[in-house]
N, C-alpha and C positions, 0 to 999 in steps of 0.2 A: 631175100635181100636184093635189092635193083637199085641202090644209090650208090656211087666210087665216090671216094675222096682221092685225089690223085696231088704228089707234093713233088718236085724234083729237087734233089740233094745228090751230090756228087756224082751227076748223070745217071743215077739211077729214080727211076719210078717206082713205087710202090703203093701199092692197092687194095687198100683199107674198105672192107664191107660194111655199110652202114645198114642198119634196120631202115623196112622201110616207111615208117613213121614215127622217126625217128624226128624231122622237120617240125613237124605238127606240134610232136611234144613238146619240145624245144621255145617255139614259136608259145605255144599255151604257160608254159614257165615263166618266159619271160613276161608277158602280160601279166598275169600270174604277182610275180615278185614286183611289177610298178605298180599295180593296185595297192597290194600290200602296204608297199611303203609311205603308197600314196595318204594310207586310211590312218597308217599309223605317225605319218606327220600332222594331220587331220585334228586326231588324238592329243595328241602333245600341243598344238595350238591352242585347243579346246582348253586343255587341263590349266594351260597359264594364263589366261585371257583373264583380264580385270574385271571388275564390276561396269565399268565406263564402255559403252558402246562406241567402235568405232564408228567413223564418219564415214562415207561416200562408199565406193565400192565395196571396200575391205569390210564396212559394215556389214553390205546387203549380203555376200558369202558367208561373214561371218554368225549373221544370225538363220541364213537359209542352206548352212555345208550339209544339210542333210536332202534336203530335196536333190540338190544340186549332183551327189553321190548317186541318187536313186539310176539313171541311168548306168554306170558303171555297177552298181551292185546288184541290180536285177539281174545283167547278164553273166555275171558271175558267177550268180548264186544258180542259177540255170547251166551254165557251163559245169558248175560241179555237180550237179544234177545228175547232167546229160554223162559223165564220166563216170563215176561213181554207179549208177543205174543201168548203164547203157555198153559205152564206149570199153571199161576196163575192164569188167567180169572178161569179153570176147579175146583182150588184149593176152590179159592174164592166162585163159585158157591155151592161146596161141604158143604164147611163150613157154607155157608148162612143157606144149605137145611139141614143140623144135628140140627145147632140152629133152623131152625124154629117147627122141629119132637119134640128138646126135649121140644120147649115150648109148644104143643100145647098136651104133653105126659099128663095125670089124677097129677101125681108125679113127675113132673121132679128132675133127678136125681143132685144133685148139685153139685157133681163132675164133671159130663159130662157137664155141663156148665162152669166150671171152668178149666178144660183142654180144650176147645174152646176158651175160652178168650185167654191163653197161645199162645197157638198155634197162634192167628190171631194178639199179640204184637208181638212174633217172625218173624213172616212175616211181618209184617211193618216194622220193625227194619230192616231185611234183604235187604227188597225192599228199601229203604232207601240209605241203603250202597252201593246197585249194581249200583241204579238209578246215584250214582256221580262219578262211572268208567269212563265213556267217556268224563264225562265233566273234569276230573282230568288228560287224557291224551291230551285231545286237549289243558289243560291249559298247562303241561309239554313243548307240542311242542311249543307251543307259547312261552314261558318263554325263551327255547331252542332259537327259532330262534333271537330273543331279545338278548340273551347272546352273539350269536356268531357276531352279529351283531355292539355290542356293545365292542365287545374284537377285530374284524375287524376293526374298527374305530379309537379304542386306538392304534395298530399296525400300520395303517396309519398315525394317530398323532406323532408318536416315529417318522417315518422314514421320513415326513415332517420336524420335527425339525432336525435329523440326516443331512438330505441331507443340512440345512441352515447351519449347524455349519461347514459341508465341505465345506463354502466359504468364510469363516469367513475371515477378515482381521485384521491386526492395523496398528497404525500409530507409526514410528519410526524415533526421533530422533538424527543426529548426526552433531559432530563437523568435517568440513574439510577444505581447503583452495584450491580454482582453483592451477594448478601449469601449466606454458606456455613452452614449448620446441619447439627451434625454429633450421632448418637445412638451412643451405645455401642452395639457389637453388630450397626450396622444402615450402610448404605450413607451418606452425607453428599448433602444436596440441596441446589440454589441455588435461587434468588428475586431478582428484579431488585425492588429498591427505585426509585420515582418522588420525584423530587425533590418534587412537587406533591399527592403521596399519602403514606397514612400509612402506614409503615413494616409488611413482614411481621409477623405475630407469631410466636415459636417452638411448634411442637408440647410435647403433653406430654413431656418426656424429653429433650427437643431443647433446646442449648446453642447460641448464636452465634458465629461466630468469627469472626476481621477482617475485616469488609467491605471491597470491594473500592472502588477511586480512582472517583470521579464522572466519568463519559463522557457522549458525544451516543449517543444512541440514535437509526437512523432506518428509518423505518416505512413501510408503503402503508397506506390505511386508504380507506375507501368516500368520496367523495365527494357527502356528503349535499344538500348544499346545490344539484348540479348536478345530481342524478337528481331529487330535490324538483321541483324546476322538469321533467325530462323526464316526469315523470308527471303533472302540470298537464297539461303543453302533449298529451298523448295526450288528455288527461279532454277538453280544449278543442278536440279533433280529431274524438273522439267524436259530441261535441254538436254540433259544426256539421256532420258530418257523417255523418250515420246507417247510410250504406253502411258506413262503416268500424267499425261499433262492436263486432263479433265480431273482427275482424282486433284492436283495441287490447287489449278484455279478454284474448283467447288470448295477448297481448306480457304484459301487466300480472300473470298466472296463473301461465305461467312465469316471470317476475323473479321471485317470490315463491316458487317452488317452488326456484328457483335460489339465494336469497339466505337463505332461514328456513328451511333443509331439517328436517328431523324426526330426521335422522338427527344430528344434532348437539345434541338433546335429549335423553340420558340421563334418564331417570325415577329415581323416590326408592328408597331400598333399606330402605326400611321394613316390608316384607312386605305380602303378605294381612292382610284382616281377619279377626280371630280369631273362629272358628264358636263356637255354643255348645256346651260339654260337656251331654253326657245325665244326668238326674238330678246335677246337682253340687251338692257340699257347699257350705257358706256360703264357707267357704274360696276354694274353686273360683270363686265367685261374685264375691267378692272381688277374688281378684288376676286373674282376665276384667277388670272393671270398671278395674284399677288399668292393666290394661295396655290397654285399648282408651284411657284417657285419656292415656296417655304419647303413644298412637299419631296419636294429636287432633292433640297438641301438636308433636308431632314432623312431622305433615304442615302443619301451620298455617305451623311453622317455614320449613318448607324452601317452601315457598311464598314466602313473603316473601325469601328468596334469590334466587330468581332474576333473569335479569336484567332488566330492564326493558324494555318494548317498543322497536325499532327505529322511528325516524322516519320511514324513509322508508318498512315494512311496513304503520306505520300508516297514512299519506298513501293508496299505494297498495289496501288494505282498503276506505277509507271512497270512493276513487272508482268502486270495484267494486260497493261496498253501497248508495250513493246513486243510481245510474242512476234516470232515470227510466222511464214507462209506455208509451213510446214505445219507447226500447230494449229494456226489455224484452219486449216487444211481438214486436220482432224475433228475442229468443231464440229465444220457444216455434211461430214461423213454422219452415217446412221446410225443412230445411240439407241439403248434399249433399257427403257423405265418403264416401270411399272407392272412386266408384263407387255408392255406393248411398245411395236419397233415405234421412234420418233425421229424425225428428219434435223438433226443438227443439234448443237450444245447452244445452249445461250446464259452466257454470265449475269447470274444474278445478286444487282448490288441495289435493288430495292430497299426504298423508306430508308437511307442512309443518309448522312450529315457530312458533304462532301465540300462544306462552305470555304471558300479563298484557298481551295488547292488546284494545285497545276494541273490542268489535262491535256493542255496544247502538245497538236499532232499527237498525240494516243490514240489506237487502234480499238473503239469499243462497240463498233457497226454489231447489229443484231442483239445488244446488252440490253439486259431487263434494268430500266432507272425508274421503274414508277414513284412518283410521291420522295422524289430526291429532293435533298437541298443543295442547291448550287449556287447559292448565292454570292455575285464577285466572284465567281471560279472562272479560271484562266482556261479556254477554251476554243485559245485558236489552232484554225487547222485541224481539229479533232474530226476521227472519223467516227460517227454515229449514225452510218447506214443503216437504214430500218430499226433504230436503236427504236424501245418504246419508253415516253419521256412523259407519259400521261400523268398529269396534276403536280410535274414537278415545279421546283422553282429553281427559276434565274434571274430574278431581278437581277440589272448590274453586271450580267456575264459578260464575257467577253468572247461572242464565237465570230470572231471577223474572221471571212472564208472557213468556216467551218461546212463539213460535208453532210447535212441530215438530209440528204434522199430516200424517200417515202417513210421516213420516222413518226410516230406517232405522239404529236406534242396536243393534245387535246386537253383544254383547260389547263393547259400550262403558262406558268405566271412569266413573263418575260420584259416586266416594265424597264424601260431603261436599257435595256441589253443592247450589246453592238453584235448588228447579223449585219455588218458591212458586208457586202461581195460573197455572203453564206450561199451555201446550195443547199434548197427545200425545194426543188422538183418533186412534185408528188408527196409530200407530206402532208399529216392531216394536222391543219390547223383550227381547227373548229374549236369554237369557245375560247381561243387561247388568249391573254392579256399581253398585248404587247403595246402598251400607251406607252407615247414619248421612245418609243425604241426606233433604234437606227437599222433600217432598211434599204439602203440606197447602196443600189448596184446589185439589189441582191435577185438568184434566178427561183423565179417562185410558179413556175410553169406546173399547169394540172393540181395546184395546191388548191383543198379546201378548208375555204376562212372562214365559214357560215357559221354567223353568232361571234365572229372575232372581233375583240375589242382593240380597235385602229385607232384611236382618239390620240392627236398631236404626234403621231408616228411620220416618220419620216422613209416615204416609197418613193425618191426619187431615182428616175432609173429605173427601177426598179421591172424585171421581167414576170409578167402578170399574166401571159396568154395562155388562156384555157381557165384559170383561176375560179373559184367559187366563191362568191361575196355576196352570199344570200345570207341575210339580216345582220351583215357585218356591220359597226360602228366606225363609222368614217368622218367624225369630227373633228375639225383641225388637222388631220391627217394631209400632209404634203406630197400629191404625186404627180409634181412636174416632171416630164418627161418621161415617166412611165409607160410600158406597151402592156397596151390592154386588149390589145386584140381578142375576140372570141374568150373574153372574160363574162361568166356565167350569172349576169345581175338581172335576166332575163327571165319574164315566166311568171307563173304566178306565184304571190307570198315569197318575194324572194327580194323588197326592198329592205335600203340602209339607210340610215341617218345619216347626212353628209353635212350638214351644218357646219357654213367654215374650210370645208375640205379645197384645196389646190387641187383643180385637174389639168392646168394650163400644161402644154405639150405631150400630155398625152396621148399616145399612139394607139388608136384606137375604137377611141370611146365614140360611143354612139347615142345618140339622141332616146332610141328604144333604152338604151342601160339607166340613162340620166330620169328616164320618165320610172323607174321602179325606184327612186331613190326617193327624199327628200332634203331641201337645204332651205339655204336665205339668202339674202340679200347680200351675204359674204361670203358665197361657196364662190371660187373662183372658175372661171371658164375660158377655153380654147377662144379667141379671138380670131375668126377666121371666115368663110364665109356662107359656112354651115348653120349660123346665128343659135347654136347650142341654148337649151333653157333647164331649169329643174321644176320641181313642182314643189310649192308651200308646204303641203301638208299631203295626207291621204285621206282620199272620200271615203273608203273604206278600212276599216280596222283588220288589218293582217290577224292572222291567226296567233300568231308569236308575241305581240302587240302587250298583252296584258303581264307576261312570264317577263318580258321587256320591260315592263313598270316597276314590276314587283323587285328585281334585282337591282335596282337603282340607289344609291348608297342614299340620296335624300328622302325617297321614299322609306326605305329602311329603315332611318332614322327619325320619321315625322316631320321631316324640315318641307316636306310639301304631301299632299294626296294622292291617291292614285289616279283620282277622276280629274284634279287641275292637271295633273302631265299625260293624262289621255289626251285632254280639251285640247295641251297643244301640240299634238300630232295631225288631229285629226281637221278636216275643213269643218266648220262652223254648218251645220243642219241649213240644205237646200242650195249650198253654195258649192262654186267649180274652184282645183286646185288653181291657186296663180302662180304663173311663169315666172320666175325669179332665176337666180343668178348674176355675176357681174363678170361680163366678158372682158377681160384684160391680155394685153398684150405679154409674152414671156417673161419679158427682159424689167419692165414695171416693177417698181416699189410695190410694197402691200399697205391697200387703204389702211388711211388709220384707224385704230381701233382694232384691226384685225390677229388673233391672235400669235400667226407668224411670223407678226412683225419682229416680234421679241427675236426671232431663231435669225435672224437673216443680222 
């Protein structure tokens, strides 16, 4: 014994023999007993904690209090170890061998037996507390694995029921009466009349005949209002819980490829846009013009017919497009299909019917949309980075400043669309239709057009540098003021049909680009002191030349031969291309005759 405790009380001192490891133990106890209570507050947080994952800190403890333990319970479980194994057997020994000296002492001292006792309750009591360490972590983990197990289950229940309420149906009542229309000459058709709607109208030629007695009519019809809510409660499933957020979108992908198929969107039967004729009469000029504007009108029209977006495609879209950075996060992380690791998620809402619904500013960069219909769908601001848009349609969209950086729109239909001030840096534009669509302002840097149908499009503005316009159609196309710097019309087999086309202020353009093209006597030109020209025709027939005939809506349709709209490509046998163009000043009216006279 070599420790004193020394206390002064009524001037006297007195001299208490401490063991002397006595410190140690002490010191080991109380660690000892804060672990303890530490693991078993741990516990009790563990046991009450919801299904709902917290947020921010409190989460990442929450779902990681076991790693976070492993430091304190490694050396624990070693400290009881090292006691248990090592340290107390010698203790125990010691303390046996004091007791037995001072019993066997003439006077044993009755202190020194009674700091022995001490000493050897504190050590049980210690040995005690150390001995339920391991068995208090292995119960934690277990408790653990019970919990997650148990909150994994309840999120499978949620998303069980969610996925039922998304098919939810009812049954719907109505009043209506058969109505008969009958044509001479021709089969007779019915039409159910709604008490609550306004009446058929008869075709031309078509006469009414007795309608038929007012009946119930009864129906299944989608249960809006109960998927409404099953695509909340996923979105809400999501967010709380991030493990599941690939599992919901791939539910949310398919109801949407399920319920807005593509395949139940019939496109307009308006035809092709009409190409330009070669050298045409005023005439020619004329009824082109009369009829590209019937073709306006008649796509305007049937736009505005369609149906209206589906409530519950829209609800589902905007929870898809709103994810946040966190989720997404998780997309572009490594996923494992198939058997084999693959580099990011990508939403697939392929061959869907997403006609006149809202996308603007939705988040769907890297989404699979092949063979979409987007026709009149609201799409500004949308991001569709590296989206792939191959063979969809947007006639009529609306993507003013919309973000398609390096997207894949290849053969995709875009007649009419507004791509005002859009970003398509590096997208591939090849094959795609974009006649009469709005282009001006937009940045199209490193874009390839090759084989893109430009016809009466509008590229003013328009940033073009680097761009690929090998065998692109540049008819009537307007692109005043566009920079075309180091735009790619160079080289061989790599002219465009420019018949028509505006390139007055163009930044750019060069005499080498102008001589792979072809135009006329109306392709407009930089007035400057470069004396710019085009060439008539080509001496040589391009390799692409023939597949260029053949896809031509009048060819198609018999209304001219192959071999007459070769003859006017091509110079006439033994003859050089002629220098044509009409160099005009910026600010200048458009000859008349000209087709963009109409736009101005």
């Amino acid at each position: 014994m070599t420790g004193m405790f020394r206390a002064d009380h009524t001037g006297l001192t007195l001299h208490l023999p401490l063991p002397e490891a006595l410190p140690t133990l002490l010191w080991a106890a109380g660690a000892a007993l804060a672990l303890f209570f530490t693991l078993m507050a741990m516990q009790r947080i563990n046991r009450k904690r919801s299904a709902t994952a917290w947020r921010g800190v409190t989460a990442v403890v929450q779902r990681h209090y076991l790693t976070i333990l492993i430091p304190f319970g490694i050396p624990a479980v070693v400290l009881v170890i090292w006691l248990y194994f090592w340290q107390i057997p010698g203790l125990i020994g010691q303390m046996l061998q004091a007791l037995k000296l001072a019993l066997k002492a003439e006077l044993p001292k009755t202190e020194d037996i009674r700091n022995i006792g001490y000493t050897v309750t504190a050590l049980a009591g210690m040995l005690a507390i150390l001995a339920t360490i391991p068995l208090q972590l292995i119960r934690i983990w277990i408790n653990e694995r019970t919990a997650r197990t148990q909150e994994a289950n309840l999120t499978t229940g949620l998303i069980n029921t969610a996925v039922e309420g998304l098919g939810a149906e009812k049954k719907v009542s109505r009043i209506g009466r058969p109505v008969r229309f009958t044509t001479k000459g021709a089969p007779d058709r019915t039409e159910i009349e709604w008490k609550d709607r306004t009446p058929p109208a008869p075709r031309e030629g078509e006469t009414v005949a007795d309608p038929g007695e007012w009946k119930t009519f009864e129906s299944t019809q989608p249960n809006l209002e109960v998927r409404i809510g099953a695509i909340l409660t996923l979105d809400r499933i999501a967010r709380e819980n991030p493990g599941e957020h690939i599992r919901v979108m791939d539910i949310l992908c398919a109801y949407i490829r399920e319920n807005a198929p593509a395949s139940e969107a019939p496109g307009h039967d308006l035809g092709e846009w009409l190409a330009y004729p070669e050298n045409p009469t005023p005439e020619e000029r004329e009824h082109r013009s009369e009829m590209l504007r019937e073709r306006r009108e008649g796509l305007d029209a049937w736009i505005e017919r369609l149906p209206p977006a589906r409530t519950d495609i829209q609800v589902a879209l905007e929870v898809i497009g709103r994810r946040d950075s966190e989720r997404i996060a998780r997309e572009e992380a490594r996923v494992r299909r198939g058997g084999e690791n693959q580099r990011g998620y990508r939403l697939d809402l392929r061959r869907t019917n997403l006609r006149r619904h809202d996308l603007s500013h939705l988040d769907l960069r890297k989404a699979d949309l092949g063979w979409v219909r987007l026709e009149g769908a609201d799409l500004r601001g949308a991001h569709l980075e590296r989206a792939n848009l191959f063979g969809a349609h947007l006639e009529r969209a609306n993507l003013l400043k919309a973000h398609l950086e390096w997207a894949d729109l290849f053969e995709a239909h875009l007649e009419r669309a507004d791509l005002f001030e859009a970003h398509l840096e590096g997208a591939n534009l090849g094959g795609v239709h974009l006649e009469g669509a709005n282009l001006r302002g937009a940045d199209l840097e490193e874009v390839s057009l090759r084989g893109a149908r430009l016809e009466d499009a509008d590229l003013g503005r328009a940033r073009l540098e680097g761009a690929d316009f090998g065998r692109a159609h540049l008819g009537g196309a307007d692109l005043r003021g566009a920079n075309l710097k180091s735009a790619n019309r160079v080289g061989a087999h790599t002219g465009s049909p420019a018949q028509f086309a505006d390139f007055r202020g163009a930044q750019g353009l060069t005499q080498a680009q102008l001589d792979q093209m072809i135009g006329n006597e109306m392709t407009l030109l930089p007035e400057d002191e470069r004396t710019l020209t085009i060439p008539s025709c080509w001496k040589e027939a391009p390799p692409f030349l023939d597949a260029k005939i053949a896809n031509m809506p009048e060819v198609r349709l018999g209304l001219r031969s192959p071999e007459e709209v070769r003859a006017a490509f091509l110079c006439p046998p033994g003859e050089e291309p002629k220098r044509t163009g009409t160099r005009l000043p910026l600010d200048a009216p458009y000859p008349e005759g000209h087709p963009l006279a109409d736009r101005d």
